[in-house]
C-alpha positions in Angstrom: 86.4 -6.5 40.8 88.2 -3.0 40.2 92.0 -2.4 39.9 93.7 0.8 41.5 95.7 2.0 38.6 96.6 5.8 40.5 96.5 7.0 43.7 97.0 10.4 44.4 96.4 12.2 48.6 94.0 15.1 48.4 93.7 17.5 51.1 90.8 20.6 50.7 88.9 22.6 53.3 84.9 22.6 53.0 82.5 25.9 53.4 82.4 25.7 57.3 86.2 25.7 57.5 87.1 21.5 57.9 89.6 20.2 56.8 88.7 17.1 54.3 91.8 14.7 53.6 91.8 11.5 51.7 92.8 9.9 48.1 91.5 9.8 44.6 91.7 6.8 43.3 91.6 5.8 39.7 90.3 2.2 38.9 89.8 -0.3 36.2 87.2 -2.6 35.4 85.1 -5.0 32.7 82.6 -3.9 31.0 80.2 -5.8 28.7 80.2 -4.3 25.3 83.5 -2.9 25.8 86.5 -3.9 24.2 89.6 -3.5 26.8 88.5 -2.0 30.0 87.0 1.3 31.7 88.1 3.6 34.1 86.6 5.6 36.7 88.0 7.8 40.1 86.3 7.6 43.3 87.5 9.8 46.9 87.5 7.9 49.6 88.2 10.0 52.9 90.7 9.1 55.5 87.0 8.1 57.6 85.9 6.1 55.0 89.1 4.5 54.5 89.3 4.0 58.4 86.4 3.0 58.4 87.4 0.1 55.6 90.4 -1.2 57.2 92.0 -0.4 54.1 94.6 2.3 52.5 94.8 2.8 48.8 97.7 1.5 46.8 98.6 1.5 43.1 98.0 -2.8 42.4 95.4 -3.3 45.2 91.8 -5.4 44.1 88.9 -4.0 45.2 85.8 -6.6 46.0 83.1 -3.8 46.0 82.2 -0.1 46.6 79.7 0.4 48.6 77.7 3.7 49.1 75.1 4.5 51.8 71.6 5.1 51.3 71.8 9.2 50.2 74.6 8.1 47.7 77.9 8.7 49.7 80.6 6.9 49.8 80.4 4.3 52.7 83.2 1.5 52.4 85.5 0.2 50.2 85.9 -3.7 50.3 89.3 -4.7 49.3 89.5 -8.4 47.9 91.2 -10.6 50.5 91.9 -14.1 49.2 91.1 -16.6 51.4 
């Protein structure tokens, strides 16, 4: 499970001319061998987060990251207790 520890929106603009717009997120997570925990940022675009169901927010737990099968970010699976 990862922990959202920042949040931050990110707009840019790609070589053709769209217009990208999304979040960086900063997470935390276990790690054999490491004492405390690591951190890592991902961007998920507003699609992917659309596609997700889910909007970033510093607190939120997510279940998984899941990329597709040329290594781009697909979903983000927020833990939802039961």
């Amino acid at each position: 499970m990862y922990t959202i520890v920042g949040v931050e929106l990110k707009s840019f603009n790609t070589k053709d001319g769209k217009t990208i717009t999304g979040y960086n997120v900063w997470y935390t997570y276990d790690f054999p061998g490491v004492d405390g925990v690591v951190s890592d940022r991902i961007f998920v675009s507003d699609r992917v987060s659309n596609r997700s169901n889910f909007t970033p927010h510093v607190g939120d737990i997510i279940e998984s990251i899941c990329y597709n099968k040329f290594g781009r970010l697909f979903e983000v699976r927020p833990y939802r207790p039961d």
